[in-house]
C-alpha positions in Angstrom: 0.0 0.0 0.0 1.7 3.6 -1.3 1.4 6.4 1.1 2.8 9.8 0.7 6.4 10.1 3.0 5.5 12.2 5.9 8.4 14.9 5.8 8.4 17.4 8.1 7.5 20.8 7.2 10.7 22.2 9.5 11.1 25.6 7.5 7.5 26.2 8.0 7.3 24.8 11.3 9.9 27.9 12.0 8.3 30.7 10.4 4.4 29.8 10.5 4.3 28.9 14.1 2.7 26.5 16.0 -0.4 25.3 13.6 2.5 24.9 11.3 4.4 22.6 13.5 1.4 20.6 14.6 0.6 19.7 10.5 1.8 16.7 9.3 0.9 16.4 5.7 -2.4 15.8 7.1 -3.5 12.6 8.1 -7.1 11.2 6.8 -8.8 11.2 10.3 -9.7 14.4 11.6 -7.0 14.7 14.7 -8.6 14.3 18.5 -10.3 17.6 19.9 -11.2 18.7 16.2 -14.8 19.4 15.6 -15.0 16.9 12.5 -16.5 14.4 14.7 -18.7 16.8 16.7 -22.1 18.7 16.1 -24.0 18.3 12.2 -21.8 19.9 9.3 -24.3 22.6 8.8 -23.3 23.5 5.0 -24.2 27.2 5.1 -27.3 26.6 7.4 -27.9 27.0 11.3 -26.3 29.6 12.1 -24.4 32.6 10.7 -21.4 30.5 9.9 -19.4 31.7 13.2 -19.8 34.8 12.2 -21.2 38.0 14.1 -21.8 41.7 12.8 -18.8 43.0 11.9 -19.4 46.5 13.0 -18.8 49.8 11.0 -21.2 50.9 8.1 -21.8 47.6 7.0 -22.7 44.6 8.5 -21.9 41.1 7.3 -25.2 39.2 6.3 -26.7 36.4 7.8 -25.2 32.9 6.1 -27.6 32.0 3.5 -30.2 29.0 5.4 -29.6 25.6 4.4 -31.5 23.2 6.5 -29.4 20.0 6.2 -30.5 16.4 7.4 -29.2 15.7 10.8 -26.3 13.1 11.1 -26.5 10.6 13.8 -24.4 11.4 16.5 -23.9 7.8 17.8 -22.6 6.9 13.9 -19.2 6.1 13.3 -16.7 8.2 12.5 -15.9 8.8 8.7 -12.8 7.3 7.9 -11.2 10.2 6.5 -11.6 13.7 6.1 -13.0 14.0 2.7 -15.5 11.1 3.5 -16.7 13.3 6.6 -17.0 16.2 4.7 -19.4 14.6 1.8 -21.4 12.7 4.7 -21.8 15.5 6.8 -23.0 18.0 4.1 -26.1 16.4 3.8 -29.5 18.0 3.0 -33.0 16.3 1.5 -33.9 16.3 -2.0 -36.5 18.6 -3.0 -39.7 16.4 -3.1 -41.3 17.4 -6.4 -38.2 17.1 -8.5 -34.4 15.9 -8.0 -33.3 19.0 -10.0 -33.2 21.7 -8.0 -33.5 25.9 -9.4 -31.6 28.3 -9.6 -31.2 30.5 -6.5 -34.4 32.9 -6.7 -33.2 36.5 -8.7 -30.4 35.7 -10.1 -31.0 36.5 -14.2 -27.1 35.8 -14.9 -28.4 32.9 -16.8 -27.7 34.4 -20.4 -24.3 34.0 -22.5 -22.9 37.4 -21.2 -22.4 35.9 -17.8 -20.4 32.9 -19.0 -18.5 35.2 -21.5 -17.6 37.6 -19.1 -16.1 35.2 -17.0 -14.4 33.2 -19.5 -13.0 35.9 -22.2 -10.1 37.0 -20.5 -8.1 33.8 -22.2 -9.4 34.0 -25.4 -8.8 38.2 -25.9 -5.7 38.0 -24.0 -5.5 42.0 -24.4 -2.0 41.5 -22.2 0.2 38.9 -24.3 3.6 40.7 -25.3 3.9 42.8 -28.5 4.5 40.8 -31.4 8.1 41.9 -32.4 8.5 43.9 -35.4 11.8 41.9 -36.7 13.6 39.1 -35.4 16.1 41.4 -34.2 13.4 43.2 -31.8 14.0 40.9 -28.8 16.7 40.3 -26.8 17.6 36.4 -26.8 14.6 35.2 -28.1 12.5 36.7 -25.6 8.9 38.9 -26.8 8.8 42.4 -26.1 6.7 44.0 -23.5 3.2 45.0 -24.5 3.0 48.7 -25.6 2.5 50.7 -21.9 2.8 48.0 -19.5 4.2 49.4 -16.1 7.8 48.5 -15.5 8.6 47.1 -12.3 10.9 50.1 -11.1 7.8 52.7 -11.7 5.7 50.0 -9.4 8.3 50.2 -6.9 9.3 53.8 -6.7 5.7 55.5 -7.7 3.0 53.4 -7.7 3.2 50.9 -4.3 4.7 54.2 -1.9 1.6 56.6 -3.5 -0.8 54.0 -2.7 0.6 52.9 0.9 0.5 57.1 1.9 -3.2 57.3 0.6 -4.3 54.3 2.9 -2.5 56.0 5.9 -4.3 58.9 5.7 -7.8 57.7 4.7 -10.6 56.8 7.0 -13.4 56.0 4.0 -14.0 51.9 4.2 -14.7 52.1 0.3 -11.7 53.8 -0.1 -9.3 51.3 1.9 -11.1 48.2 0.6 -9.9 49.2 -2.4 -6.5 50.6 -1.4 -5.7 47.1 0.0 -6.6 45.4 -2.7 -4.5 47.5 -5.3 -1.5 47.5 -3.1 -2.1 43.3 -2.9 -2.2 43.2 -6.9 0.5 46.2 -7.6 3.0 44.4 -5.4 5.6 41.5 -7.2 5.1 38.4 -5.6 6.8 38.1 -2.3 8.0 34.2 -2.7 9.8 33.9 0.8 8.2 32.9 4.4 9.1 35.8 5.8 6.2 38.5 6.6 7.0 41.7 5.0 5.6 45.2 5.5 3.3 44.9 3.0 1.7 41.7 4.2 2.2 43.1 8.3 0.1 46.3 6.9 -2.9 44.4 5.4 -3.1 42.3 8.3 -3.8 45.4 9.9 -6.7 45.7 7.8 -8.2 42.8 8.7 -9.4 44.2 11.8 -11.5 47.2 10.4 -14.9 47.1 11.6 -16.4 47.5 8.3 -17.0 44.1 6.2 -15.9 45.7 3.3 -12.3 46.2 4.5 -11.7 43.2 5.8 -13.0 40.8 3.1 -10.9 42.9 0.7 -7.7 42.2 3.6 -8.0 38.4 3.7 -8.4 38.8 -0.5 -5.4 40.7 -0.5 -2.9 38.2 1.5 -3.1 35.7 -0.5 -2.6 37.9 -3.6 0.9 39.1 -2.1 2.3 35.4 -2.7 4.3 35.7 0.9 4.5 32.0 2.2 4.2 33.8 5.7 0.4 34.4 4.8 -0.7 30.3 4.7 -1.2 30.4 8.7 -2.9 33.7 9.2 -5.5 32.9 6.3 -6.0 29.4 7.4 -7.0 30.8 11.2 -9.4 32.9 9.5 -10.9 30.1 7.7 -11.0 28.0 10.2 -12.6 30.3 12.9 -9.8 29.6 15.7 -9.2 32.2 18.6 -5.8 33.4 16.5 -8.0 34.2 13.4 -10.6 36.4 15.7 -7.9 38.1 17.4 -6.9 39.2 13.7 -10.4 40.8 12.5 -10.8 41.8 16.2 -14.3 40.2 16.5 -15.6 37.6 18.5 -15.9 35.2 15.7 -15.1 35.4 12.5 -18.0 36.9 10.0 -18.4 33.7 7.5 -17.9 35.6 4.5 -14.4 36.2 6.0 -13.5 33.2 6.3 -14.8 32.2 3.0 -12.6 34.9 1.6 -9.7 33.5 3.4 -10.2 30.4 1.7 -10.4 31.4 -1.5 -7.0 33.3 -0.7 -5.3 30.5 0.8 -6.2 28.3 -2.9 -4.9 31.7 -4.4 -1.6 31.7 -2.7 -0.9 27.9 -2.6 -2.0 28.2 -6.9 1.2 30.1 -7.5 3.7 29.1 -4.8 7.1 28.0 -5.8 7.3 25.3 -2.9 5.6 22.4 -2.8 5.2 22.7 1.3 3.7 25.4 1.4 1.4 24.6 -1.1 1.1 20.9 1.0 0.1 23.3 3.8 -2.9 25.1 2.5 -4.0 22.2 1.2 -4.3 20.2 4.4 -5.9 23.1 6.4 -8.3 23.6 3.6 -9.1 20.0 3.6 -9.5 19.8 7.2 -11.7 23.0 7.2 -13.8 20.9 4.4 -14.2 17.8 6.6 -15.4 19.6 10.0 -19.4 19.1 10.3 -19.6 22.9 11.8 -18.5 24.6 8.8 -21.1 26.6 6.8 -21.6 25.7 3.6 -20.5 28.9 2.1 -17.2 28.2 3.9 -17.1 24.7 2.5 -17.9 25.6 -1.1 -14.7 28.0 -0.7 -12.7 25.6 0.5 -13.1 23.1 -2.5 -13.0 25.7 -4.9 -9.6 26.8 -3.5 -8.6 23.2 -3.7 -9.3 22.7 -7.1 -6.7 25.9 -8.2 -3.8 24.0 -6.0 -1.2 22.6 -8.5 0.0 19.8 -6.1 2.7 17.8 -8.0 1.2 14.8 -10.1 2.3 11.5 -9.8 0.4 8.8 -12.0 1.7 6.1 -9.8 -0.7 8.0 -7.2 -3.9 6.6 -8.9 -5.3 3.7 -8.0 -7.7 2.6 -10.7 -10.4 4.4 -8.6 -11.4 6.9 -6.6 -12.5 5.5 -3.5 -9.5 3.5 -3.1 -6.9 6.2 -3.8 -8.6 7.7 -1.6 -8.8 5.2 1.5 -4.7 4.4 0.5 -3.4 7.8 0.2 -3.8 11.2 2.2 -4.9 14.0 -0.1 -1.7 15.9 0.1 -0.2 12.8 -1.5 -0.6 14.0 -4.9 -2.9 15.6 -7.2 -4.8 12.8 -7.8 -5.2 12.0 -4.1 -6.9 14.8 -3.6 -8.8 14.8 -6.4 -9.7 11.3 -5.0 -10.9 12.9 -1.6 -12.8 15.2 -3.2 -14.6 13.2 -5.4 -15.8 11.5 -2.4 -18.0 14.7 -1.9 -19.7 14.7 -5.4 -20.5 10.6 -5.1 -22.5 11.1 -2.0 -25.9 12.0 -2.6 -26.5 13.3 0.9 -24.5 16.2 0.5 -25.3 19.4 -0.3 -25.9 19.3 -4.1 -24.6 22.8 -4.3 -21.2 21.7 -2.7 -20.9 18.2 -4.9 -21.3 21.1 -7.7 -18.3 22.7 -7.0 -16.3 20.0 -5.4 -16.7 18.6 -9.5 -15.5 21.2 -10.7 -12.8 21.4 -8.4 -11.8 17.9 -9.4 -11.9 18.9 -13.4 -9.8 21.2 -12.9 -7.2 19.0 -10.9 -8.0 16.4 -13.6 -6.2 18.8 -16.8 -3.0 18.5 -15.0 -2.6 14.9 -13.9 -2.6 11.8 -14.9 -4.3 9.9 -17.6 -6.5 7.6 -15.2 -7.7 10.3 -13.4 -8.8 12.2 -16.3 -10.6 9.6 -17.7 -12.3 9.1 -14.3 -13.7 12.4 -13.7 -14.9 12.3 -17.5 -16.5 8.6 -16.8 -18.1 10.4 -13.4 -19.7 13.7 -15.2 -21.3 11.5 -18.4 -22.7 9.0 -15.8 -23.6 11.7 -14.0 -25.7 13.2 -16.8 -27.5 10.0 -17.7 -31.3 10.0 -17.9 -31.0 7.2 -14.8 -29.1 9.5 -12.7 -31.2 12.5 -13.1 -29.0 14.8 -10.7 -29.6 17.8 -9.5 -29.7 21.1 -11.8 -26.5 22.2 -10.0 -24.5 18.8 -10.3 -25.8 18.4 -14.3 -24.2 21.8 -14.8 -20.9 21.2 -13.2 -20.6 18.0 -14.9 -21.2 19.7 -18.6 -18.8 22.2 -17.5 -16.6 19.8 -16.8 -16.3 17.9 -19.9 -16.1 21.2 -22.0 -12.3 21.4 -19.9 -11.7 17.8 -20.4 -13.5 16.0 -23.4 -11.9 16.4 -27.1 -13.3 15.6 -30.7 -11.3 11.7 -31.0 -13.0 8.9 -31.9 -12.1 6.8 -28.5 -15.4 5.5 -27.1 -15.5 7.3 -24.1 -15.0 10.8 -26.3 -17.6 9.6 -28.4 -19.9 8.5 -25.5 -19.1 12.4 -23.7 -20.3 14.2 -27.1 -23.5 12.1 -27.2 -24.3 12.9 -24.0 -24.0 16.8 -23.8 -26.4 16.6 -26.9 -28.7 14.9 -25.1 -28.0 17.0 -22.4 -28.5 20.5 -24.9 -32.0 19.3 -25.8 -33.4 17.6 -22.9 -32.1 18.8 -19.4 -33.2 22.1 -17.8 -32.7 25.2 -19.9 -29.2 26.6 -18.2 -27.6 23.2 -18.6 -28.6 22.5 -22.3 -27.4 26.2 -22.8 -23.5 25.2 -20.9 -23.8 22.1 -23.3 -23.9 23.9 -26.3 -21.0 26.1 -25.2 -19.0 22.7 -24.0 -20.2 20.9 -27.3 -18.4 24.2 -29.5 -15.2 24.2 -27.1 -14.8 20.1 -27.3 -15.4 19.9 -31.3 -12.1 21.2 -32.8 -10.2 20.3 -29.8 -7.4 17.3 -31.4 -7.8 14.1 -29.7 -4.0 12.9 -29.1 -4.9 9.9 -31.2 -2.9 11.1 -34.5 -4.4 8.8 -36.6 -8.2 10.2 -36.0 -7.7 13.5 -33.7 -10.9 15.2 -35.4 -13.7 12.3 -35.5 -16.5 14.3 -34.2 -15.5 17.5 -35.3 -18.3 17.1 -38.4 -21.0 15.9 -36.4 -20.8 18.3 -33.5 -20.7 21.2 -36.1 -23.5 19.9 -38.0 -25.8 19.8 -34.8 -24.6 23.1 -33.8 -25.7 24.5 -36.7 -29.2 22.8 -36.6 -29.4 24.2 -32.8 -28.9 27.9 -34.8 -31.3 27.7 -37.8 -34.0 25.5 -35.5 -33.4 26.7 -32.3 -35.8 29.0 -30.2 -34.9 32.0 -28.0 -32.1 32.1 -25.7 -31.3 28.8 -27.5 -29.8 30.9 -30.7 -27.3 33.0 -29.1 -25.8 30.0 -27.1 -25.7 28.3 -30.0 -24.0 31.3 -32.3 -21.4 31.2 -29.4 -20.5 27.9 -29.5 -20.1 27.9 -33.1 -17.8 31.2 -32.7 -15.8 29.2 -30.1 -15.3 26.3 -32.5 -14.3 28.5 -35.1 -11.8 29.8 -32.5 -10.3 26.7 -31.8 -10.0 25.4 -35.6 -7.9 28.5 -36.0 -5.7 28.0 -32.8 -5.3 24.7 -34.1 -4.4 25.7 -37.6 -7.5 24.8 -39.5 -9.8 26.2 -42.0 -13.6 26.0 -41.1 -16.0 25.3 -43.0 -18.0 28.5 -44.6 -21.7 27.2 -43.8 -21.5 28.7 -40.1 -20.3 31.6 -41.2 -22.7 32.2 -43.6 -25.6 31.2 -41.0 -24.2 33.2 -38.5 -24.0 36.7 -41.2 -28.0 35.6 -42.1 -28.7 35.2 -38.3 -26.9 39.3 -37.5 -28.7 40.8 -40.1 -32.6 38.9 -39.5 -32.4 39.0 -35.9 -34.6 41.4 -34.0 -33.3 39.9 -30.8 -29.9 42.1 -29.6 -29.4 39.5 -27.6 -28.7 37.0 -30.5 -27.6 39.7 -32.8 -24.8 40.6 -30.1 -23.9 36.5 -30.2 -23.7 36.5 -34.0 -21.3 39.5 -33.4 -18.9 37.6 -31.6 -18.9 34.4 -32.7 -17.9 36.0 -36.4 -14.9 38.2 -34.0 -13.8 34.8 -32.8 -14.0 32.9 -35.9 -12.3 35.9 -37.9 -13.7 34.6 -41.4 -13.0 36.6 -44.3 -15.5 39.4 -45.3 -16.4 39.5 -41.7 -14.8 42.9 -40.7 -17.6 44.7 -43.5 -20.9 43.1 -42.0 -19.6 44.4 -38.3 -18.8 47.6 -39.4 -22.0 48.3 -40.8 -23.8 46.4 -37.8 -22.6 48.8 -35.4 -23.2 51.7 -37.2 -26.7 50.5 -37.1 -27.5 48.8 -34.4 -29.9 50.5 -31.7 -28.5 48.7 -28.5 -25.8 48.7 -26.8 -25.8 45.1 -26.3 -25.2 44.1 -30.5 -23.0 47.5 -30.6 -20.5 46.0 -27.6 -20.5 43.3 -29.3 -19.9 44.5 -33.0 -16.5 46.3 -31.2 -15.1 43.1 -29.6 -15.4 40.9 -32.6 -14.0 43.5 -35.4 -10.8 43.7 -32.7 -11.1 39.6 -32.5 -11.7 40.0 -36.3 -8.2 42.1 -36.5 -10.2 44.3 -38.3 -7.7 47.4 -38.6 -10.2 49.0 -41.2 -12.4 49.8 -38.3 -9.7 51.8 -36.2 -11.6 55.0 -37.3 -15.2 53.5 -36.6 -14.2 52.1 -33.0 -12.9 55.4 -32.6 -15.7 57.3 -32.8 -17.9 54.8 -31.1 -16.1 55.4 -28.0 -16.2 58.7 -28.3 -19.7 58.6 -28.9 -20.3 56.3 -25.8 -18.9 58.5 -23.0 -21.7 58.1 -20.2 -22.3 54.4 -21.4 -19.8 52.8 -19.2 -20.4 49.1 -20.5 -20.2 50.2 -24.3 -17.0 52.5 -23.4 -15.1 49.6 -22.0 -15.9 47.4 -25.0 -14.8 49.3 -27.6 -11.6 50.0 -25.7 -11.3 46.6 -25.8 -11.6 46.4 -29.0 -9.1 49.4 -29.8 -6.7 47.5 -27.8 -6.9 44.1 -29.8 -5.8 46.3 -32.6 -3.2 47.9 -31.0 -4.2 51.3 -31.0 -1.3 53.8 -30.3 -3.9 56.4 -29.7 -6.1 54.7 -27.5 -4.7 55.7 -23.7 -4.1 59.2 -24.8 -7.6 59.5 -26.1 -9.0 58.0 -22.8 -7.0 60.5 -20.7 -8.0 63.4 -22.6 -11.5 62.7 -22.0 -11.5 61.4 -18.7 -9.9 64.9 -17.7 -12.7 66.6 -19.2 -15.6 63.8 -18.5 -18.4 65.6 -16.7 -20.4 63.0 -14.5 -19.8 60.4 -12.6 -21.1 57.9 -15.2 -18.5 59.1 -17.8 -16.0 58.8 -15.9 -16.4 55.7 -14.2 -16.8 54.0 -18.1 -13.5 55.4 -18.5 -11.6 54.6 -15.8 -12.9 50.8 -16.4 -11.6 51.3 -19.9 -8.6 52.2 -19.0 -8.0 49.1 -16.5 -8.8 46.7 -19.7 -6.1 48.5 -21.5 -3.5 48.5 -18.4 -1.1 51.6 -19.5 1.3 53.8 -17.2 0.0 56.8 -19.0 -2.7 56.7 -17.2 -1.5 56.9 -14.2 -1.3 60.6 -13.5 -4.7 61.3 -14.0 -5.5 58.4 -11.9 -3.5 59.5 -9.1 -5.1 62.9 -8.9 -8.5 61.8 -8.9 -7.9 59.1 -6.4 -6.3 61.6 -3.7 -9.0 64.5 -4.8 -10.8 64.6 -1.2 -13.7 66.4 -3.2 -14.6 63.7 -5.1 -17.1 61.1 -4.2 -15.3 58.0 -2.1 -17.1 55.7 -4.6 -14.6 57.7 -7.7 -11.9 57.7 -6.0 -12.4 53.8 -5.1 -13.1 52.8 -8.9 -9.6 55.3 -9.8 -7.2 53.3 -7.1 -9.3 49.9 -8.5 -8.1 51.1 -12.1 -4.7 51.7 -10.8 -4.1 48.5 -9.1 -5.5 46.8 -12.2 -3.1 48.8 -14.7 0.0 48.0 -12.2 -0.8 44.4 -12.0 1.9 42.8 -13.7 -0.6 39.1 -14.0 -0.9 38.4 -17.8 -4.6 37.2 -16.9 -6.7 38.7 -14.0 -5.8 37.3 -10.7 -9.2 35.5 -10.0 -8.7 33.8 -13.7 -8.2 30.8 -12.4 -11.3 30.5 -10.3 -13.5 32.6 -13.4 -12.8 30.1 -15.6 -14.7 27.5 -16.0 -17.1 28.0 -12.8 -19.9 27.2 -12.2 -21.6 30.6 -10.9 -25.2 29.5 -11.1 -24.3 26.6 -8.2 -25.4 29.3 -5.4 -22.3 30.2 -3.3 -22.3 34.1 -2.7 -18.4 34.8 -1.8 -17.7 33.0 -5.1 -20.3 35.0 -7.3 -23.7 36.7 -7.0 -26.2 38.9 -8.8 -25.2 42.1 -6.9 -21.1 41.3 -7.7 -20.1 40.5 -4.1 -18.4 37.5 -4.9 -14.9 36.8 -5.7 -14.8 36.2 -9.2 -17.2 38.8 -9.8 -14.3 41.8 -8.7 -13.2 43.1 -12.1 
């Protein structure tokens, strides 16, 4: 039987402390004294999660209720940790169906949502400048983009003007945002040692006002500073240390769900493998206890998922369950992809938490090893059978899943994955047929590694995209135009022509279309696909169009369309946009796909002479898409202007920390992408745009 050595985390036990000193690479069963075997995991219902009011302006809300089923208390004790977590986390079934809705008033059920949280990768508005001639880079290496922020005007300018303004302001809007700029300006601190920066936001954490300290225990893990694991994992984890930090008498649940998240964030881009071994068991132990809310829990798995833990194919052991009962989930990636998958099999649990815990174990799945993968596909298409009839949150994750880990080969299981999302697109409820179309257009140009066949069921999945387009009804349509625009993407990436049938349905569909919320799908799947002839239809469609929905969309795709033609049309449609902050924003995205020298210059200008609020806040979001130092002047002046609104001056050091933020994707990428955001969890995403991924 193969278990994971058990070395001693002596470097950490130094520098973290004693919770640091007391881990062991955890072990499976919950240690003596430790509330796993106590009271019913509660999963986000009893009571406010451990949290109280957190004082100041605004007050943390009550934890979501979630009446669970009660677990005996005479039972036995789960085995380990992940076992306890998925048998604690139980709640009913609705009676009058096993699918459960979506949480009541949320309306982020249409493409946009899914789009805004999954563009980032496919605009990629920060790659490095293309060189102009071999000669243009220095040994090989690209140029930076036009206006990034050099490191030395971060250090000297931008990190010193921003630590002076949050020593001087009282405003809790003001120093959420001031700590979460300084948190993404700041080059990743890699060592254990606790640095100014991280002692200063730690100070934060103890602000009265919600606001403040959410954005605190955001920010530490953002910093990178190995000395951060401990402090976030108290948070999480409610213990006397983490309410002596916020300086409350528990810890406000969404607090500790923001540490969470921040302790997956920190561990996701550690250089050491023991410190990311270290997060990982307090987040599984955190996980496993039956007290923790379920908004807690769902945190904790979603930070999980993001943790590259070294992979190690000798790890899996043909199955879940037994990698699971042989090896502790700090083992390997697989291991604790095996632990978690413990959660999503158990039907008691909370189906909201076996929804994320899925995707948490896709995500694992991408980087490891062959069995795995093919388990956690095997698991989401048995998953969507008619027999299994999961919930409406599960059946979502698993589509999701697949669209990350399914391809076009002709392998059975590949073929057997395809079949089932197009059952899935016509017969489940209406927001996971509209994620299978989406996963059926990201899976059908994606090359199976079988050479002799990579493209099988490229034809077939195109074929019934394009029925779902001419035949489909209502919000059906746009999906559908936005799967076919994603294919298209990935035939080019791949080096491939498409055929010119969706293009074709796609132009008939822009210009028949009285929905702008089709018409603005139609948009972008012709940006994405790029065909020829494209750039003229756009043009004209924006010049036309009545909504801002279909115009947004006409600028993105002629800058996905590398349209440079329509430099002077996208000019003039931002210009023409100023108090329409959405529309502003997308046509300075689309400037900036085409490289626009002009674009920052022209932003400046008119945010110095924007009058109202609205104007200017479109432009400062703008200007964070584009992410150029020239900027930063005006930026600076508005954000220590004591006569402006505190809500300005918070979106103008928001802007700043986004344009100093040397990430090539945004820093909650990883958790965006991919996510299942209608599987209710409120610190990870909401309709008011509390949640994590939501902060822009």
């Amino acid at each position: 039987m193969r278990r994971h050595s058990r070395s001693p985390l002596l470097l950490l036990a130094v520098l973290l402390g004693a919770v640091a000193a007391r881990a062991q690479l955890p072990g499976v069963v919950a240690p003596k004294g430790s509330s796993a075997g106590g009271s019913s995991f509660q999963g986000g219902g009893g009571s406010n999660g451990g949290g109280g009011t957190s004082g100041g302006s605004t007050a943390t809300p009550p934890a979501p209720e979630d009446k669970t089923l009660p677990v005996d208390p005479k039972a036995p004790p789960a085995k380990n940790a992940a076992k306890s977590a998925a048998s604690a986390a139980s709640e009913p079934r609705p009676k009058d169906s096993p699918r459960t809705p979506a949480a009541e008033g949320d309306d982020r059920s249409g493409w946009e949502t899914w789009w805004l949280f999954n563009r980032d990768a496919l605009l990629d508005l920060r790659a490095p400048a293309p060189p102009a001639s071999p000669e243009a880079t220095a040994v090989g290496r690209p140029l930076p983009r036009r206006g990034a922020v050099t490191a030395k005007t971060v250090d000297l300018r931008v990190l010193p003007a921003l630590a002076r303004l949050f020593e001087r302001e009282s405003n809790p809007e003001l120093l959420a945002e001031l700590v979460f700029a300084l948190a993404r300006s700041a080059p990743r601190e890699n060592g254990l040692e606790k640095t100014a920066r991280v002692a200063l936001v730690e100070r934060a954490l103890a602000h009265p006002d919600a606001r403040v300290s959410e954005a605190a225990a955001l920010a530490l893990g953002l910093f990178g500073s190995g000395s951060a694991a401990e402090p976030l994992l108290e948070l999480a984890r409610d213990t006397k240390a983490g309410r002596a930090l916020c300086a409350r008498d528990s810890v406000p649940y969404r607090v500790r769900a923001h540490a969470a998240y921040s302790a997956g964030l920190l561990a996701a881009e550690a250089p050491n493998e023991d410190v990311r071994r270290f997060a990982v068991e307090g987040l599984v132990r955190l996980a496993a206890q039956r007290d923790t809310p379920r908004e807690v829990a769902v945190a904790c798995v979603n930070a999980l998922g993001i943790v590259p833990l070294a992979a190690d194919a000798k790890a899996w052991k043909g199955g879940f369950e037994r990698t699971a009962r042989e090896l502790e989930p700090t083992a390997a990636r697989e291991a604790l992809a095996a632990h978690l998958a413990q959660i999503v099999q158990n039907d008691r649990t909370s189906p909201v938490l076996r929804a994320h815990a899925l995707t948490a174990i896709a995500r694992l799945a991408r980087g490891a090893c062959d069995g795995l993968h093919d388990a956690v596909e095997r698991l989401c298409i048995d998953l969507l059978a008619p027999a299994e009839r999961a919930p409406n949150e599960l059946a979502q994750s698993a589509v999701l899943a697949l669209a990350e880990l399914s391809d076009a080969g002709a392998a059975p299981q590949d073929k057997e994955a395809r079949a089932q999302l197009a059952i899935a697109a016509r017969d489940a409820d209406l927001d996971t047929r509209h994620f299978a179309l989406l996963a059926l257009g990201r899976i059908a140009a994606r090359p199976d590694e079988d050479v002799g066949a990579p493209f099988a069921g490229t034809g077939e999945t195109h074929r019934f995209l394009l029925r779902e387009l001419a035949d489909g009804r209502g919000a059906t349509r746009a999906f559908a135009a936005l799967a076919l625009g994603l294919y298209g993407r990935a035939l080019r990436d791949a080096g491939r022509t498409s055929s010119g049938e969706a293009a074709e349905l796609l132009r008939v569909r822009l210009a028949k279309t009285s929905s702008p919320d089709e018409a603005a799908a139609c948009a972008l799947a012709l940006g994405l696909r790029a065909d020829a002839g494209t750039a003229e239809l756009l043009t004209s469609r924006l010049a036309e169009a009545a909504d801002d929905a279909t115009r947004a969309a006409c600028c993105i795709a002629l800058g996905l369309a590398d349209a440079e033609s329509a430099l002077p049309v996208l000019r003039r449609a931002l210009i023409a946009a100023r108090a329409r902050p959405a529309l502003v924003r997308e046509a300075a995205v689309g400037l900036a796909l085409l490289n626009d020298a002009e674009l920052t210059p022209e932003l400046v200008a008119e945010l110095r002479g924007a009058s109202g609020s609205a104007a200017e806040y479109g432009l400062m979001q703008a200007l964070a898409v584009v992410g150029d130092e020239r900027a930063l002047d005006v930026l600076f002046e508005l954000a220590n202007d004591a006569e402006r609104s505190s809500g300005l001056r918070a979106r103008a050091v928001s802007t700043i920390g986004a344009i100093a933020d040397a990430r090539r994707l945004p820093w909650n990428d990883a958790l965006a992408r991919g996510a299942n955001y209608l599987a209710a969890a409120e610190t990870l995403s909401d309709a008011r745009g509390t949640g994590v991924i939501d902060r822009r």
